[in-house]
PDB file of N, CA, C and O in Angstrom:
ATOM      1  N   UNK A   1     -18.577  -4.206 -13.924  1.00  0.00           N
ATOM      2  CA  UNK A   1     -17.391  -4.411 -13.104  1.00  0.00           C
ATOM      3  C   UNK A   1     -16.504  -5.469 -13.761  1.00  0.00           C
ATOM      4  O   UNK A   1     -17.010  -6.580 -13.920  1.00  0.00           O
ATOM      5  N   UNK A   2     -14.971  -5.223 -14.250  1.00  0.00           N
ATOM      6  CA  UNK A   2     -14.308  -6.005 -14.453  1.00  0.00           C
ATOM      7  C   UNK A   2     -13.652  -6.802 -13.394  1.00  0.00           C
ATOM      8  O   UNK A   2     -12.969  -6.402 -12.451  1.00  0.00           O
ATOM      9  N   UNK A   3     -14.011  -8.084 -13.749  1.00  0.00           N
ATOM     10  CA  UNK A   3     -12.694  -9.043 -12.567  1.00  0.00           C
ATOM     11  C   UNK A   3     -11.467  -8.646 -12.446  1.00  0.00           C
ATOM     12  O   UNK A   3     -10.923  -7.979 -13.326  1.00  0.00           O
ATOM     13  N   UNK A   4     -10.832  -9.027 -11.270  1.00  0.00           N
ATOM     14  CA  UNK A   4      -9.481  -9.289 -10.826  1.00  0.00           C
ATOM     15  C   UNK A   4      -9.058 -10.644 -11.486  1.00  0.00           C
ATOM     16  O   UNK A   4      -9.475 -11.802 -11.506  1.00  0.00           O
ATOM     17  N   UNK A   5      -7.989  -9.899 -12.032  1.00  0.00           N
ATOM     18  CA  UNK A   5      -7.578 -11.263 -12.121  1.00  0.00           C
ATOM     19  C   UNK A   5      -6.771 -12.154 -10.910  1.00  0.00           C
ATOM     20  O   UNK A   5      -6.821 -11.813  -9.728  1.00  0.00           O
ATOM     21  N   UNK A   6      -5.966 -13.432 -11.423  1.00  0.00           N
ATOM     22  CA  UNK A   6      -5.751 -14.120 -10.126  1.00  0.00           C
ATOM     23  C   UNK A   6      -4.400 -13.624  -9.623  1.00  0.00           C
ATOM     24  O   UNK A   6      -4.008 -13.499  -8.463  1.00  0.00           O
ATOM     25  N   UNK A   7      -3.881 -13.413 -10.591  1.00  0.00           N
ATOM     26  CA  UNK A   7      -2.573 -12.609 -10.697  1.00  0.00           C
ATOM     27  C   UNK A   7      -2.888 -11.522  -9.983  1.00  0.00           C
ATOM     28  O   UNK A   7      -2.144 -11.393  -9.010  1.00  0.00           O
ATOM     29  N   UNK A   8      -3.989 -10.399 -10.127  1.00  0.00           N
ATOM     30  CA  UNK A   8      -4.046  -8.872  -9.564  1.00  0.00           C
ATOM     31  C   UNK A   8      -4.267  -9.352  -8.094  1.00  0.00           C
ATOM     32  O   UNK A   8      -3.566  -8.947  -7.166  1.00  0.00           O
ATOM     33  N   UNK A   9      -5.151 -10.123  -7.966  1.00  0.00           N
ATOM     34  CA  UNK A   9      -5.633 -10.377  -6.563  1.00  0.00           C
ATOM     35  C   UNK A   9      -4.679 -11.317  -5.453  1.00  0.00           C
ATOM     36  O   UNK A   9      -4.762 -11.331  -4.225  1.00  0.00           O
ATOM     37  N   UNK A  10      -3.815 -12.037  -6.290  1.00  0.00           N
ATOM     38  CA  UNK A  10      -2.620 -12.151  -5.107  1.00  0.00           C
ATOM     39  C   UNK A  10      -1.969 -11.371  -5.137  1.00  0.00           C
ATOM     40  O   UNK A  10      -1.356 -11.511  -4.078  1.00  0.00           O
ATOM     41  N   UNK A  11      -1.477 -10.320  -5.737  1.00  0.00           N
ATOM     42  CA  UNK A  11      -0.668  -9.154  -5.317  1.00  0.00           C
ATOM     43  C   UNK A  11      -1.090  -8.618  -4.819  1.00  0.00           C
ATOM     44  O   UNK A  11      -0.370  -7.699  -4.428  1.00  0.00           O
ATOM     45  N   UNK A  12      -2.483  -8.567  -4.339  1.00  0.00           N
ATOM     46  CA  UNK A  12      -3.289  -7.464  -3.964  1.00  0.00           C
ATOM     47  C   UNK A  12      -3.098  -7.787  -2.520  1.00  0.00           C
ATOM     48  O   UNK A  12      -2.606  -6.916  -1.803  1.00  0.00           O
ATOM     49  N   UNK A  13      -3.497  -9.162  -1.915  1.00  0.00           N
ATOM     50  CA  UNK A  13      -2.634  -9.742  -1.087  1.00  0.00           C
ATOM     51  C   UNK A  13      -2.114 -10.306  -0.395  1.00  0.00           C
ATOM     52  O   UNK A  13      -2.224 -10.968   0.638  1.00  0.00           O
ATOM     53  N   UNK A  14      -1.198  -9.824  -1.400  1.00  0.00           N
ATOM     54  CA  UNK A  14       0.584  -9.807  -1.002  1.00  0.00           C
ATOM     55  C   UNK A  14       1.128  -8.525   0.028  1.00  0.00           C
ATOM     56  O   UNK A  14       1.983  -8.531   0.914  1.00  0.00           O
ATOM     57  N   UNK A  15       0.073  -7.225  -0.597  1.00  0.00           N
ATOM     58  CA  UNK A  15       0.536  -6.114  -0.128  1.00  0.00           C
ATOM     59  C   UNK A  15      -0.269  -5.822   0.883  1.00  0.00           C
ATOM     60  O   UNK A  15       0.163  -4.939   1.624  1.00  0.00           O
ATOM     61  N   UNK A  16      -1.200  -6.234   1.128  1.00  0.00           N
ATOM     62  CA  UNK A  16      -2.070  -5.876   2.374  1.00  0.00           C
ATOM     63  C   UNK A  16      -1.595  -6.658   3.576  1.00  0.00           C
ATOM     64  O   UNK A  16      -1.763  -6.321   4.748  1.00  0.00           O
ATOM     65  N   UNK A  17      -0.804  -8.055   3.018  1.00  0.00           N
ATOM     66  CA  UNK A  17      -0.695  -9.337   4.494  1.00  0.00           C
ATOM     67  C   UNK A  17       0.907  -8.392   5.224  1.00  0.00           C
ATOM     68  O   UNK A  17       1.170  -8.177   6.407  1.00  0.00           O
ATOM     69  N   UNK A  18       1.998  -7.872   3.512  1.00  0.00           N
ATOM     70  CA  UNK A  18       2.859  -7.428   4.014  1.00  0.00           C
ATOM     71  C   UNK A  18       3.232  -5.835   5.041  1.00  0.00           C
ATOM     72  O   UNK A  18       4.245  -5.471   5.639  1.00  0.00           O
ATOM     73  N   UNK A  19       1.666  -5.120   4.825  1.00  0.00           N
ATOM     74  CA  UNK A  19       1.096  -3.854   5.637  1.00  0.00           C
ATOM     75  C   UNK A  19       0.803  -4.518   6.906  1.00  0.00           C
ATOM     76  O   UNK A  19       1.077  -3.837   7.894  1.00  0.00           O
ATOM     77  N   UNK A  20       0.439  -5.384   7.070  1.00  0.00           N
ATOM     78  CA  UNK A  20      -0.676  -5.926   8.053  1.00  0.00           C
ATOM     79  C   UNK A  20       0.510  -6.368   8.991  1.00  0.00           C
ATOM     80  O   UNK A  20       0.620  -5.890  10.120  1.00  0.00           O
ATOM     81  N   UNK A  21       1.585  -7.498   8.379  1.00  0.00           N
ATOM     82  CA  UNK A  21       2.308  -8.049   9.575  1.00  0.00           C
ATOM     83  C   UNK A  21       3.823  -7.162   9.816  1.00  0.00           C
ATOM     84  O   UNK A  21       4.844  -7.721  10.219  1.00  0.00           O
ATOM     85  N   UNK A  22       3.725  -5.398   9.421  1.00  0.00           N
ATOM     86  CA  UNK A  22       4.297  -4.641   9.475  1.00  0.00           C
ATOM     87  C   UNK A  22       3.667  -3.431  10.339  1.00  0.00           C
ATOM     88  O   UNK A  22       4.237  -2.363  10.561  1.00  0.00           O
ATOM     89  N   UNK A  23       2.557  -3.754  10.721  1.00  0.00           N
ATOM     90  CA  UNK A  23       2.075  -3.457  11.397  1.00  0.00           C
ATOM     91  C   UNK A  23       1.023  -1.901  11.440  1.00  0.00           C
ATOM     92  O   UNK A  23       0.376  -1.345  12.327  1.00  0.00           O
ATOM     93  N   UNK A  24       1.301  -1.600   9.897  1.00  0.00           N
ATOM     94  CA  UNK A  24       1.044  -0.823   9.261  1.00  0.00           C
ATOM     95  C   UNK A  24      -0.925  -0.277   9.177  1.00  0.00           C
ATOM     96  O   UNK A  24      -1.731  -1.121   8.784  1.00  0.00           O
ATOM     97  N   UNK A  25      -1.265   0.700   9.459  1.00  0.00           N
ATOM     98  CA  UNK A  25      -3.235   0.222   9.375  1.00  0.00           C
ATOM     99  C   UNK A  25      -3.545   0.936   7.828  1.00  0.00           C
ATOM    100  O   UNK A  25      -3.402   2.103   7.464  1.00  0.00           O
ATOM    101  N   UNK A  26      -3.860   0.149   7.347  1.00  0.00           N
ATOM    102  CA  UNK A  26      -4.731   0.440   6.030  1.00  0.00           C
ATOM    103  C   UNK A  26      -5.936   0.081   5.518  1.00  0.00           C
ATOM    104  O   UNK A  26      -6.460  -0.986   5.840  1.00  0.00           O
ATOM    105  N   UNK A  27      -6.494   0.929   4.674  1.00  0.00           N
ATOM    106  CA  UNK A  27      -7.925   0.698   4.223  1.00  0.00           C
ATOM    107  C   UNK A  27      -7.900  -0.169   2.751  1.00  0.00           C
ATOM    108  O   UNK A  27      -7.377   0.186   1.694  1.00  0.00           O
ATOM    109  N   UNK A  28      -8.426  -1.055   2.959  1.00  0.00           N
ATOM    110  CA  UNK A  28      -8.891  -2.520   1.511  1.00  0.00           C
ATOM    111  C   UNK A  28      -9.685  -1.349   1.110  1.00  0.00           C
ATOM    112  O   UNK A  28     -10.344  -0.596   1.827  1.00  0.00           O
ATOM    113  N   UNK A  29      -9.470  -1.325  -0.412  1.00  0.00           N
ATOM    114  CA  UNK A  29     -10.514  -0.101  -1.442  1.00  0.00           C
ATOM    115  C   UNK A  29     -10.676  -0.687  -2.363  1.00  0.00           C
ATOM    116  O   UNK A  29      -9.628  -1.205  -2.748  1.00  0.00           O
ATOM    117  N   UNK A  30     -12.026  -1.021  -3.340  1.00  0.00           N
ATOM    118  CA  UNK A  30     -12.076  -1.404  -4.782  1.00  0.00           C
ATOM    119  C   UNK A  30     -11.941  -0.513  -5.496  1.00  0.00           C
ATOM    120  O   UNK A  30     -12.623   0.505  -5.378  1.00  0.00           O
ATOM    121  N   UNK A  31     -11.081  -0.655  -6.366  1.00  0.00           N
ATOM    122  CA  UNK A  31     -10.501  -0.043  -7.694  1.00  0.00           C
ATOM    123  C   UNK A  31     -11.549  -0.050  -8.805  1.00  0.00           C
ATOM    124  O   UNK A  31     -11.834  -1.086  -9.405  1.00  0.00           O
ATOM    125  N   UNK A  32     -12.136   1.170  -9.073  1.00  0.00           N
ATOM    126  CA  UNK A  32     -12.694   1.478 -10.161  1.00  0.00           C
ATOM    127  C   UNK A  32     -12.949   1.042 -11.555  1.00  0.00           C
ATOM    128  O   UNK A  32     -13.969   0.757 -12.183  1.00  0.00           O
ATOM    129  N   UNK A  33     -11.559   1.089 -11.857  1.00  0.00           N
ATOM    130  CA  UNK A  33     -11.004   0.574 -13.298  1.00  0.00           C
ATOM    131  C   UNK A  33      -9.418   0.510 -13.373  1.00  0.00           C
ATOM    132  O   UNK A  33      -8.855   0.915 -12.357  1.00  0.00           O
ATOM    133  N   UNK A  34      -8.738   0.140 -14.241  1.00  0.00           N
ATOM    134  CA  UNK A  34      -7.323   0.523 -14.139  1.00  0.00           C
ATOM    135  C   UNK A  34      -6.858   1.398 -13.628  1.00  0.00           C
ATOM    136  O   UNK A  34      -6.167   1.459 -12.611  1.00  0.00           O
ATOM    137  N   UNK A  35      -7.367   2.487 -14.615  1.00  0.00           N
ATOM    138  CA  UNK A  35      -6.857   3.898 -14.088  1.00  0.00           C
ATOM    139  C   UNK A  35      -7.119   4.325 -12.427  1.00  0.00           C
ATOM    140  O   UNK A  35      -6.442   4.907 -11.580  1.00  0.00           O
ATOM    141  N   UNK A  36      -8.209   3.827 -12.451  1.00  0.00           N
ATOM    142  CA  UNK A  36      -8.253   3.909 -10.541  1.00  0.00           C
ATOM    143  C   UNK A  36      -7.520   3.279 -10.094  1.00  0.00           C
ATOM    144  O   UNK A  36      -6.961   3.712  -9.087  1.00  0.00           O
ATOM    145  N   UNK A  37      -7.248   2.294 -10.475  1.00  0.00           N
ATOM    146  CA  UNK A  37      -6.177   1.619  -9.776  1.00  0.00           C
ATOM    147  C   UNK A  37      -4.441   1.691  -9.655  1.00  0.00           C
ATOM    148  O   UNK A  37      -3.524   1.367  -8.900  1.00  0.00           O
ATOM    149  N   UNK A  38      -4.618   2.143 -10.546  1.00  0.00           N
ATOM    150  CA  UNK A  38      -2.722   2.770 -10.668  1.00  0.00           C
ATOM    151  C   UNK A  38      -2.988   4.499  -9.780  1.00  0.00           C
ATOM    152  O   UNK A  38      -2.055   4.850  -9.059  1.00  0.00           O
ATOM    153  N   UNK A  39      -3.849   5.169  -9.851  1.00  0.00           N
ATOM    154  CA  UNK A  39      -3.770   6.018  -9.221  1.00  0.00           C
ATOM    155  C   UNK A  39      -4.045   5.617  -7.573  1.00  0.00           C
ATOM    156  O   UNK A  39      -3.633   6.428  -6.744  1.00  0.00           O
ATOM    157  N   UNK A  40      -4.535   4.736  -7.231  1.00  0.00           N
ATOM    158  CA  UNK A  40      -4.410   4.104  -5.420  1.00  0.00           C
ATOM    159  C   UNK A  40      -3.347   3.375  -5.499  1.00  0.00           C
ATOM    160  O   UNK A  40      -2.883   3.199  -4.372  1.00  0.00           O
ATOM    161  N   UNK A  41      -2.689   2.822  -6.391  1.00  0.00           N
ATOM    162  CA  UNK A  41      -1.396   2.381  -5.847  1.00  0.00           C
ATOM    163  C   UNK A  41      -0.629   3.427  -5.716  1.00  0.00           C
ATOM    164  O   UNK A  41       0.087   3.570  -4.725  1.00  0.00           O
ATOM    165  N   UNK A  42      -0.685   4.397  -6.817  1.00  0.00           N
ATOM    166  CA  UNK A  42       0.627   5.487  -6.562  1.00  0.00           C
ATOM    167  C   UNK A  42       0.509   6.215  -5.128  1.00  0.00           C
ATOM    168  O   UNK A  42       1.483   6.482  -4.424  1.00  0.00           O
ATOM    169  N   UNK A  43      -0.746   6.478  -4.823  1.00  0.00           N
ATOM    170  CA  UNK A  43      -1.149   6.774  -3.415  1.00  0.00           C
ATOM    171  C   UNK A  43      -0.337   6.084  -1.936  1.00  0.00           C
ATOM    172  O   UNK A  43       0.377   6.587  -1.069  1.00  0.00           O
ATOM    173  N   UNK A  44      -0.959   4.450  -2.226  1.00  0.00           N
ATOM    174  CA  UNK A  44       0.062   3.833  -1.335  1.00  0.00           C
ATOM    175  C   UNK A  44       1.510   3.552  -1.474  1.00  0.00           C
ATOM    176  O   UNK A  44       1.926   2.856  -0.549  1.00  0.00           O
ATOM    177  N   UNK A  45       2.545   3.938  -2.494  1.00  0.00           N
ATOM    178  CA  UNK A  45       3.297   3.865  -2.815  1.00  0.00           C
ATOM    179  C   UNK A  45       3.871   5.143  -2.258  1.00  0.00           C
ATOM    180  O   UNK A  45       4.963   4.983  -1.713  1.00  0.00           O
ATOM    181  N   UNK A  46       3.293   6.643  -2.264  1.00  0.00           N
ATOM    182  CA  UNK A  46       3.696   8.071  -1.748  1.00  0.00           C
ATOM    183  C   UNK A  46       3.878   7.647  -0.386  1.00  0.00           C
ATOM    184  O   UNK A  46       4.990   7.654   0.142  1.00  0.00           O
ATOM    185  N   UNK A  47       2.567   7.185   0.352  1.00  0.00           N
ATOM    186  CA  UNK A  47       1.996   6.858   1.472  1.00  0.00           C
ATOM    187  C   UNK A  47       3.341   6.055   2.172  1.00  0.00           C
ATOM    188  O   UNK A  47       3.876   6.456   3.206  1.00  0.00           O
ATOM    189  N   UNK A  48       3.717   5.025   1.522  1.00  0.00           N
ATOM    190  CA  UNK A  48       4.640   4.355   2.220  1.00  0.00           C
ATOM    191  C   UNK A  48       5.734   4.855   2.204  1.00  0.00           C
ATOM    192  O   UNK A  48       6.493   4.055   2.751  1.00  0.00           O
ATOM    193  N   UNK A  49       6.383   5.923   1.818  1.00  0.00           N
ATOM    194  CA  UNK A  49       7.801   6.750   1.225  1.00  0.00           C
ATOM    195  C   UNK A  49       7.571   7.651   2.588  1.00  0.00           C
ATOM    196  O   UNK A  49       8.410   7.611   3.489  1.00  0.00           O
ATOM    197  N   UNK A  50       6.387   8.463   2.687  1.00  0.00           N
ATOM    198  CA  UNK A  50       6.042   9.127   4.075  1.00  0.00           C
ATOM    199  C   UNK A  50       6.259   8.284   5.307  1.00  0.00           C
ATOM    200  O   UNK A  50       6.792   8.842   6.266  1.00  0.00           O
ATOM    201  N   UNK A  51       5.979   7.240   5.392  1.00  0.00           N
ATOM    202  CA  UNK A  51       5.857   6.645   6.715  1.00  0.00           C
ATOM    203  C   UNK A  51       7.329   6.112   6.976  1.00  0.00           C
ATOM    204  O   UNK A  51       7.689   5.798   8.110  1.00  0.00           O
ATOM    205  N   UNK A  52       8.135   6.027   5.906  1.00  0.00           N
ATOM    206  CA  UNK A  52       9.417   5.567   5.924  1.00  0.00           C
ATOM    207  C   UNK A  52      10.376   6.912   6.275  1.00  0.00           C
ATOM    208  O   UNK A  52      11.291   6.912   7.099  1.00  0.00           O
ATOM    209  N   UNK A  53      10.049   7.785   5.649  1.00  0.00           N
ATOM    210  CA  UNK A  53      10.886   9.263   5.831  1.00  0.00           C
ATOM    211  C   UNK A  53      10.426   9.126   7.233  1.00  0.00           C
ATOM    212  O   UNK A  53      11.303   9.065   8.095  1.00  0.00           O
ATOM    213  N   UNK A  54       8.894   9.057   7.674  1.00  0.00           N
ATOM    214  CA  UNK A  54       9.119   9.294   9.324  1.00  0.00           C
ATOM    215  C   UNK A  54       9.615   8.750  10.068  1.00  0.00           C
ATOM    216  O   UNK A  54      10.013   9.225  11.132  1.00  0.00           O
ATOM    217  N   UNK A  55       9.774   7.077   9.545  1.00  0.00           N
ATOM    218  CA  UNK A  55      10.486   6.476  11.095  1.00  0.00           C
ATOM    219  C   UNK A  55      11.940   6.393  10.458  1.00  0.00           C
ATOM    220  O   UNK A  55      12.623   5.386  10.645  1.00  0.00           O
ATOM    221  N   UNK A  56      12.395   7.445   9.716  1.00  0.00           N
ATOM    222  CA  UNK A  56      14.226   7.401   9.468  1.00  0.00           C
ATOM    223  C   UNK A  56      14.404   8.762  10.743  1.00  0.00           C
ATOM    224  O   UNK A  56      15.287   9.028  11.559  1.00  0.00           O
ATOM    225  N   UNK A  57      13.156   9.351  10.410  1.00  0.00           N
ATOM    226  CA  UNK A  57      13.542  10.942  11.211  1.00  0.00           C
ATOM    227  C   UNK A  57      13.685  10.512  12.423  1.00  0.00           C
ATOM    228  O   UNK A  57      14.697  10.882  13.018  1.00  0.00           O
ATOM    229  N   UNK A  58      12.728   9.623  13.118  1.00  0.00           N
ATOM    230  CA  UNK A  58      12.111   9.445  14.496  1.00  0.00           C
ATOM    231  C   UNK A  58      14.230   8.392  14.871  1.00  0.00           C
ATOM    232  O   UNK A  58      15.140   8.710  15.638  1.00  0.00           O
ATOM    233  N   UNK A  59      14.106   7.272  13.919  1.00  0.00           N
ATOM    234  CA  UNK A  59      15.431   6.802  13.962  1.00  0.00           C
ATOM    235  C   UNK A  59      16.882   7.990  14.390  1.00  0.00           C
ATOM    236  O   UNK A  59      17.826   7.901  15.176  1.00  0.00           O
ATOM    237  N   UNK A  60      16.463   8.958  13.493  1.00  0.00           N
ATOM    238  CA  UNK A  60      17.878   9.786  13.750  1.00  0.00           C
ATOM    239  C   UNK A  60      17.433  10.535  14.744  1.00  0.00           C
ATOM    240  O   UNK A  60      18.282  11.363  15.074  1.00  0.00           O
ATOM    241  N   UNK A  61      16.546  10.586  15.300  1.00  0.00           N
ATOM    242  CA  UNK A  61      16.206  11.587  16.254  1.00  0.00           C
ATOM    243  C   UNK A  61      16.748  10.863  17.721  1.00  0.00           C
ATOM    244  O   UNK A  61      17.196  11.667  18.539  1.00  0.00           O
ATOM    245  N   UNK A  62      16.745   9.565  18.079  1.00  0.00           N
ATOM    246  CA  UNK A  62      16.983   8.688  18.903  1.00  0.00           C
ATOM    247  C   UNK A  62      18.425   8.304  19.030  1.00  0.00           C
ATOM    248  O   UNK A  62      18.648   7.514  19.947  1.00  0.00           O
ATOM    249  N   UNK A  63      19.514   8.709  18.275  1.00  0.00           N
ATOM    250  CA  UNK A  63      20.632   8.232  18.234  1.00  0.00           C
ATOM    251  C   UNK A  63      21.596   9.134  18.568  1.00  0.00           C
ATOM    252  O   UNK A  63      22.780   8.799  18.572  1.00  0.00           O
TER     253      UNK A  63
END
């Protein structure tokens, strides 16, 4: 198992405190290796593009 570095692991979070007090529910996952890991970010990165398209819809749906 390679370390985090200190750098990876405050971004790491960064993005979970900014899910968290957004109220957002997500799952903490250890990353494999790099490559696992750029492929779960791109995940939460899709993930958050979805949840944003929904509350624009739910937004225009209300107005």
């Amino acid at each position: 198992m390679k370390r985090a570095s200190p750098v990876e692991l405050r971004a790491a979070l960064e993005a979970a405190t900014t899910m968290a007090r957004a109220g957002i529910l997500f799952v903490p996952m250890p990353a494999l290796d790099q490559a696992d890991h750029d492929a779960l970010a791109n995940q939460m990165h899709d993930r958050l593009e979805k949840l944003e398209q929904e509350a624009s819809a739910q937004d225009a749906g209300h107005e």
